[in-house]
N, C-alpha and C positions, 0 to 999 in steps of 0.2 A: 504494500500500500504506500500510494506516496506518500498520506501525511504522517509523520512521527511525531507523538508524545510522549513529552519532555515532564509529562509530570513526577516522576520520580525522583529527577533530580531537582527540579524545586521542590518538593518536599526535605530532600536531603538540606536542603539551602538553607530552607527555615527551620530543620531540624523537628519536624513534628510526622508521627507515626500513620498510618490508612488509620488504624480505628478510630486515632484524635478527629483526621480530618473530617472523616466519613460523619462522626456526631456530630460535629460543628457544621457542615455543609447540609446535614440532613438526608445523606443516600446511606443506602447499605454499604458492608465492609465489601459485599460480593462485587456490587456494582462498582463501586471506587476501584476495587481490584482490575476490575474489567479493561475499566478507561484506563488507569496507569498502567498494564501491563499492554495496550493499544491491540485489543482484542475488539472494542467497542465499533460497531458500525455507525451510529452520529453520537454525537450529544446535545443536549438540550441548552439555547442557552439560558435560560435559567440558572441549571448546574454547573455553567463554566463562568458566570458571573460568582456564585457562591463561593466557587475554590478560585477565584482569584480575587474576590473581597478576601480570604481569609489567609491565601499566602503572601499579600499586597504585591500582587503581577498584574501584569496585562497578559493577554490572551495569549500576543503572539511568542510569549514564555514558557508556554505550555506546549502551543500546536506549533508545529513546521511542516511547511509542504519540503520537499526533496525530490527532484528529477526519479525514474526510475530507470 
């Protein structure tokens, strides 16, 4: 897939765990597992405003397209 997420390494950044963020953001641990491991076919934005209110990102900190 071209786009890669980059969410695991801002997490790493801001040093907080899936199950912190997953309760703070309000998804399940499965679901968050999902998206950071870039398994997810979309996301909602709803759910990428949430995790980048609570990592203080912007979006494109998270998602990257990349050539294939």
């Amino acid at each position: 897939m071209a786009i890669i997420v980059n969410l695991d390494v801002m997490m790493a950044k801001r040093k907080i765990s899936l199950n912190e963020l997953a309760e703070k953001v309000g998804i399940t641990n499965a679901n968050l597992s999902i998206l950071k491991t870039g398994k997810a076919k979309a996301v909602r934005f709803s759910t990428l405003e949430a995790i980048c209110r609570e990592l203080k990102c912007q979006p494109g900190d998270i998602l990257e397209f990349r050539e294939e």
